[in-house]
Structures are given as structure tokens and as C-alpha cells.
N, C-alpha and C positions, 0 to 999 in steps of 0.2 A: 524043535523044527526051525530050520533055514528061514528068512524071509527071502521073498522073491527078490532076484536081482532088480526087479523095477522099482523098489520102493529105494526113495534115499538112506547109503550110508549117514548111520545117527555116530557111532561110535564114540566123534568128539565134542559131545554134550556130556559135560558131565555133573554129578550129583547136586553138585552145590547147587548151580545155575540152574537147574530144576526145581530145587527148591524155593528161590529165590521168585524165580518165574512164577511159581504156582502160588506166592502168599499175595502176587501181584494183580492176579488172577482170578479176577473174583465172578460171584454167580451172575449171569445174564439178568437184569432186574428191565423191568419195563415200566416206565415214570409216565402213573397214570394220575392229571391232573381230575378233579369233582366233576367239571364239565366235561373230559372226556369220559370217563365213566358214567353220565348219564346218557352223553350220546351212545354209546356204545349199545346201552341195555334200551334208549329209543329204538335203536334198529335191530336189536334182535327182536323186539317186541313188534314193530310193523313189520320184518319178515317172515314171521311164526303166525300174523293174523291176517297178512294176504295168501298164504299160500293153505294156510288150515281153514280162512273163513271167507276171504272175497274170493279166490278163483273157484272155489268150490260152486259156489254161488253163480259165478258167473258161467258155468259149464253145466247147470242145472241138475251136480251133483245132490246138494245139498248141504249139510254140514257134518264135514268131513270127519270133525272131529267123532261121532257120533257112529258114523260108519267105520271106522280105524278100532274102536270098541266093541264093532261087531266081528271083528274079525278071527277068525280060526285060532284059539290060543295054544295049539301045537304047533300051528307053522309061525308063529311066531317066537316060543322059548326055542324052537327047531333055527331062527334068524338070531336068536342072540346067543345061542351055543355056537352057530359056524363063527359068528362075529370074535366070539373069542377064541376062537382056533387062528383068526386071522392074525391076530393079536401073537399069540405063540410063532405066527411062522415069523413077522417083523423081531423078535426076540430073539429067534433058530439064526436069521440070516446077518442080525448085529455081530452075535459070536461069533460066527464062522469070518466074518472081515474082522472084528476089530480086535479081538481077545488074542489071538495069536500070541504066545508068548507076554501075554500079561495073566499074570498068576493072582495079580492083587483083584479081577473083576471074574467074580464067581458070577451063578445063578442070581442070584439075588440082587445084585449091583447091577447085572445085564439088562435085568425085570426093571429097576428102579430109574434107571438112564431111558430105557426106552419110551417106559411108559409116560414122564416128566415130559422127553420130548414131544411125544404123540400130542398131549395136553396143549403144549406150547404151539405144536403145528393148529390142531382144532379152533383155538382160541385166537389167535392173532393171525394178521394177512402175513399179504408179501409172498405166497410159497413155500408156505410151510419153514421161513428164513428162523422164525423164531425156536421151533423144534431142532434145524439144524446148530445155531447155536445154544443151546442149551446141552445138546451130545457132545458138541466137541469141547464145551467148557467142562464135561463131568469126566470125560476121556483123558484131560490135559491135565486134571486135578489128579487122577490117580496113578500120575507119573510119566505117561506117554508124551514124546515131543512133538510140539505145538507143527512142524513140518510131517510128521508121520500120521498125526489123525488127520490132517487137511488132504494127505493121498489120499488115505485108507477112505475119509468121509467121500475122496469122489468115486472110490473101488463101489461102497458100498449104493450112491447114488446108481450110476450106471448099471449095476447088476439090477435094482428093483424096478428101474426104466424101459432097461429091455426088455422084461417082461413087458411094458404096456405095451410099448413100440411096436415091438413084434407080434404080441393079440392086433391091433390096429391094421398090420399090415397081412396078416394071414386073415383074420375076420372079414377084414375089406375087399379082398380080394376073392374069396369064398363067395360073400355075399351078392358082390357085382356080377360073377361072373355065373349065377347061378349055382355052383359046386355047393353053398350052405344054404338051409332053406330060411325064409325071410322076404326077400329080395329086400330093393331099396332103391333110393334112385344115386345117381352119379356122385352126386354131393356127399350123402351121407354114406358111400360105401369107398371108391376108389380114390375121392380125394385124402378122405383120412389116412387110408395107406397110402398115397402118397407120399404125404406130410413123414410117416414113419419112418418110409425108405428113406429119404432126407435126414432124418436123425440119426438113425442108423449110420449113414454114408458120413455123416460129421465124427462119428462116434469112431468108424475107423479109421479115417482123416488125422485126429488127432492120434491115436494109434501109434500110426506109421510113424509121426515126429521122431528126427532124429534126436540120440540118448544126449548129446549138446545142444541141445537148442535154448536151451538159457545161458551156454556160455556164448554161442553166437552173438544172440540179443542182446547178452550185456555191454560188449565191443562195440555196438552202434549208440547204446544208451550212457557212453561216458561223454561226463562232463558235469559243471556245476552250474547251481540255478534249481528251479523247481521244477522246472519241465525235465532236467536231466534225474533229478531226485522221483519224480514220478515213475519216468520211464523205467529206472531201474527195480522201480517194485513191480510195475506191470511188465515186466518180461519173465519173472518167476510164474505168470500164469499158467502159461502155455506147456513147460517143461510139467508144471504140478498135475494139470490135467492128462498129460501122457504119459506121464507117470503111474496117476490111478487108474485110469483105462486100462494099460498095462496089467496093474495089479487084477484088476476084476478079472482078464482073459486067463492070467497063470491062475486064478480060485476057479480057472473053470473047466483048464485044461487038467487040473488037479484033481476035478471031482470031489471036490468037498461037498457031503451032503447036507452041510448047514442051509449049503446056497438055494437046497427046494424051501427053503424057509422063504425065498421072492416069490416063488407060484404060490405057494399056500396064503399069503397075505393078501394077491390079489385074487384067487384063485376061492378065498372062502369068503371075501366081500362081495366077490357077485353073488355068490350062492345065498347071500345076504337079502338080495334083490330079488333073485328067484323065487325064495322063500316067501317075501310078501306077494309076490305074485298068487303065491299058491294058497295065502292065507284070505286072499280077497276076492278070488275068481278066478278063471280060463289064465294059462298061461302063454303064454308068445314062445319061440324058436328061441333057445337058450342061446343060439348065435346074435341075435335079435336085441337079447340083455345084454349081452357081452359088449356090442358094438356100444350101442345107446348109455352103457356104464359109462366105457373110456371115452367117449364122446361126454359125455355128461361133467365127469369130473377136470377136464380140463378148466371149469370155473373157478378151480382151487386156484388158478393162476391171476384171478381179477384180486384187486384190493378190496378184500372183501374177509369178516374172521373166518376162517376154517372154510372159506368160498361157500360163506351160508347166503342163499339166496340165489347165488348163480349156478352153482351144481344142479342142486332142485331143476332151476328153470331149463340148464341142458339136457338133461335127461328126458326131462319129460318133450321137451323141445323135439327130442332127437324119436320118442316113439312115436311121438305124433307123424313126424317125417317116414318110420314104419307104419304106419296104422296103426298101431294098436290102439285100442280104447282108450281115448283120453281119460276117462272118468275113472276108470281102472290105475293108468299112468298115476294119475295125483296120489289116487292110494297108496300103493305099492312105491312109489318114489318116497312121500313123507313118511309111511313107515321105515322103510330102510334110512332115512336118514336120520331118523330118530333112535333107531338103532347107534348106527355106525358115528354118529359126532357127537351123540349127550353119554353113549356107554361108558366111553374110556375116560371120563371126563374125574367123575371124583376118585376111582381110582386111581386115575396122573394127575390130581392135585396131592393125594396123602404121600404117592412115590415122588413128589419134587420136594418135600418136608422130609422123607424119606432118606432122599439125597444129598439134601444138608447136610443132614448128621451122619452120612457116609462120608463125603467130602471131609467132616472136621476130624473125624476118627483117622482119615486117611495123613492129614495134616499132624496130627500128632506124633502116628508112626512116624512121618518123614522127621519131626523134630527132636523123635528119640534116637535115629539112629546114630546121628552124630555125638550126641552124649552117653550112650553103650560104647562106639569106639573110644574115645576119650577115656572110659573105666577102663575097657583093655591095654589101652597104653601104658596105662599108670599100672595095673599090676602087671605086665611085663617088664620094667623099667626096673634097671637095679636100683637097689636102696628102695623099694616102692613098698615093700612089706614093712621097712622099721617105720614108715614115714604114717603108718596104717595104728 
């Protein structure tokens, strides 16, 4: 299979320089001093005992934790079976962008890159930065050039974005306008879609970029010095981003079915949320979750691990701005998060040890090939047999 015209001609990388690159190239490690590692486990530990024992308390639920054990244990193995469905469709939707034409990332490589990542987004802030580099370090180790996975990485962003985006902007819209049942008020319905159309509207923005627009850029950014030296790395942004936009529209105009791997990822997280609903009481208007989800999880965006502490406080934030029962909310939000951020956790620790010893198996191929050629030469070379 062709790759799309939007992706950059690689042709003139060749083998060596790949190698070379990839011994250079080493695993994303995260240098955690004693003192940060105790901070770290303080604040999991005071946000695991405000939100399980002081809000509880202070909402005259009681202790929540005690109530969470009362809860229906079908609709909850019912929350941690969709949760690994969710899991499969982020796995469905890697393949369909990144594997194209890489024969060396089967099943099991796809499982093991994702899942490392997923760990890495969970566990550290920033936006999930740490997940993202960890895929393109395991993507670049198994051959792929370090300009081909930073499109592909932004194909594959954009494709599991618009998913939110667009829930946010038809949800919102629904909601405000009466059409979904719910209601809501202004804030929590039509500004969020706002906010979507706006990203959206960037999203085809950069689109349109025409297919030179990093040679433009580079004509204004000659010269020497640092600010010339700057300049000419920040103008590969813009062309890389319109690049992978690009790409996501041709996987879409393509009809790859990998790509329903982006609905089912966010699509069996809510139902995540549904389900504790259903395992601790009366349910809310499944538009209701929907909203108050993507509303919720935009905490993943504070500096914060795995946006533990501020998802929580969105969400519930956000039903409360529905009605729905608060006492209910705390439930139904700390079960689903207990679900969704401790599940994937020791499974993407074993797949990032996993990954290792993919990466070094991958390393050795790379350094037998050049010594298989080398034998070829010699038995085709005359005089190669007496010399045997």
C-alpha cells in the first residue's frame, strides 16, 4: 500500500543512518530524585483521602469508601470489561495510522507500545507528553524515520481528538438547545461547543497550509546566530502539522476501519461511567455523562499525574452544574476512575519491560543484517570458495 502523498518523501534515509540513529536513541527514562518520589506518593495519597474520605464527609455522604463496596458487582465487572474494550479500540486505532507498511510491528508489538504508553500518559503530567514520547521512541526504534512517526504521531492525535471535539460540539448543542434531554445552563452546554468549533476551525486552518510552506518559512529564517538557528527549526512545525492533518483526512477519506478504534476508545470509557452510575443508583441522561465526561477530563490538561485530582473534581464539578446528585456523582466518578487510571496500570508496567526486550531483539536484527550481507559478498566473489 501507497503512502499518502501528504506524508514526507523518506526515500533518501537510508539504512545505515537508521541504524546509527536508533543506537542513539535511547528509552524515554524519567530521573526521579528520593524527594521527588516521596512527593509524588504524598499527593497521590492526600488526593485518594480527600476525594474517598473528606468530600464524602463533607456532602454528608459518609465514607465512600464503604459505599463503593456496596455496590452492584455486575455493573461493575460490566465497567471493567467495557474498560478493556476501550483499551482494544486505542490498539485498533495505533495500527490503522502507524503500522502501514511496517511489517516489523505485529499484534503483540502494537499491544506492547500502547500499553507502555498509556502507563506513561496515567502516571506523569504534562498531557499525556510522557505517553506520547514513549510511542514515538518505540516507533523510531523499530525502524520508522524519526520525521514519518512525528506526522503519523500528529494523523493519529487529531483523529482521537475529533472524536472529543465533535461529542463536545454536537452534545452541546443538543443539550442547549433542548434537542438532548438534560438541559443545562449556557456555560456548561453551548460554551463547550464553542470551544470545539474553534478547534475544529484550527484543525482545518492548518489543513488548508499550503504543501510549501516550510520552504517559504525557511527564506525568511536564513541567517546565522541563534535566533536564525531557532527560527529554522520552528518553521518545520507548521508544514509537520499539515502534514498530519493531511494524513488523518486521507485515513478517512480511505475508510480504514481501524480508525472506529477512536469511537470505541472514547466511546467504552463513557460507558465506563454509565456503568457506575448503574451500579450505585438512578441514572442521569446518557447525554448528561457524555457532556460532564469531556468536560471532566479536560483536567488531564493541568499539571497534575494522569490529571489525578482534577478530572475527579471536573466531572463531578460538571454534574453538579447538571443536577444530578451529588452524592451519587462522588460515587459513580471515584468508581470509574478507579477503574479507568489504576486498570491499565500493571499491565503497562510489564508491557514497558516488555518493550525493552522488543526494542533489543529489534537492535540485533538491525545489526545482523549488515553481517548476512557481508557473507553474501564473500561467497559471491571469485576466489571466495578456495579462500573457505
Amino acid at each position: 500500500m501507497s503512502e499518502p502523498d501528504s506524508e514526507p518523501e523518506l526515500e533518501e534515509a537510508t539504512q545505515a543512518q537508521s541504524r546509527d540513529a536508533s543506537r542513539d536513541d535511547e528509552m524515554p527514562r524519567v530521573a526521579v530524585t528520593r524527594r521527588q518520589a516521596i512527593a509524588f506518593g504524598l499527593f497521590v495519597l492526600t488526593v485518594i483521602a480527600f476525594f474517598y474520605f473528606v468530600l464524602p464527609k463533607l456532602s454528608g455522604v459518609g465514607t465512600t469508601v464503604h459505599r463503593i463496596e456496596r455496590g452492584n458487582g455486575w455493573w461493575i465487572a460490566i465497567g471493567v470489561a467495557l474498560e478493556l474494550l476501550s483499551f482494544a479500540g486505542y490498539v485498533m486505532l495505533f495500527r490503522a495510522v502507524f503500522v502501514r507498511g511496517q511489517g516489523r510491528i505485529g499484534w503483540p508489538e502494537s499491544y506492547e507500545i500502547t500499553m507502555a504508553g498509556l502507563v506513561a500518559t496515567r502516571l506523569f503530567a504534562a498531557a499525556g507528553a510522557g505517553g506520547i514520547a514513549l510511542t514515538a521512541w518505540g516507533l523510531r526504534r523499530s525502524g520508522m524515520e524519526s520525521r514519518l512517526v512525528a506526522c503519523r504521531m500528529v494523523a493519529f492525535t487529531v483523529l482521537l481528538y475529533v472524536v472529543y471535539a465533535g461529542s463536545l460540539l454536537i452534545d452541546g448543542i443538543g443539550l442547549g438547545t433542548g434537542l438532548f434531554p438534560g438541559g443545562g445552563s449556557f456555560a456548561i452546554t453551548f460554551v463547550p461547543a464553542i470551544v470545539a468549533a474553534l478547534l475544529l476551525g484550527v484543525a482545518g486552518a492548518v489543513a488548508a497550509l499550503p504543501g510549501d510552506v516550510e520552504r517559504r518559512l525557511q527564506r525568511r529564517a536564513t541567517g546565522s546566530g541563534r535566533l536564525a538557528h531557532w527560527l529554522a527549526r520552528a518553521v518545520t512545525v507548521p508544514a509537520l502539522a499539515a502534514s498530519g492533518v493531511r494524513t488523518a483526512i486521507d485515513l478517512i477519506r480511505r475508510r480504514e476501519p481501524g480508525l472506529l478504534g477512536a469511537i470505541a476508545w472514547w466511546g467504552f470509557d463513557i460507558s465506563v461511567l454509565w456503568a457506575m452510575f448503574h451500579a450505585f443508583g438512578s441514572v442521569p441522561p446518557f447525554t448528561v455523562i457524555w457532556m460532564a465526561y469531556f468536560v471532566g477530563t479536560l483536567g488531564n490538561l493541568l499539571p497534575l499525574p494522569g490529571g489525578l485530582g482534577g478530572v475527579e473534581g471536573g466531572m463531578i464539578g460538571a454534574f453538579a452544574a447538571f443536577g444530578v446528585d451529588f452524592d451519587l456523582s462522588v460515587l459513580a466518578v471515584l468508581s470509574y476512575r478507579g477503574i479507568s487510571f489504576w486498570l491499565p496500570t500493571v499491565p503497562g508496567a510489564i508491557a514497558y519491560f516488555q518493550l525493552r526486550r522488543t526494542v533489543a531483539r529489534w537492535r540485533e536484527e538491525q545489526d545482523e543484517q549488515p553481517a548476512a550481507g557481508a557473507r553474501a559478498s564473500s561467497v559471491g566473489t571469485p576466489g571466495a570458495v578456495g579462500a573457505r
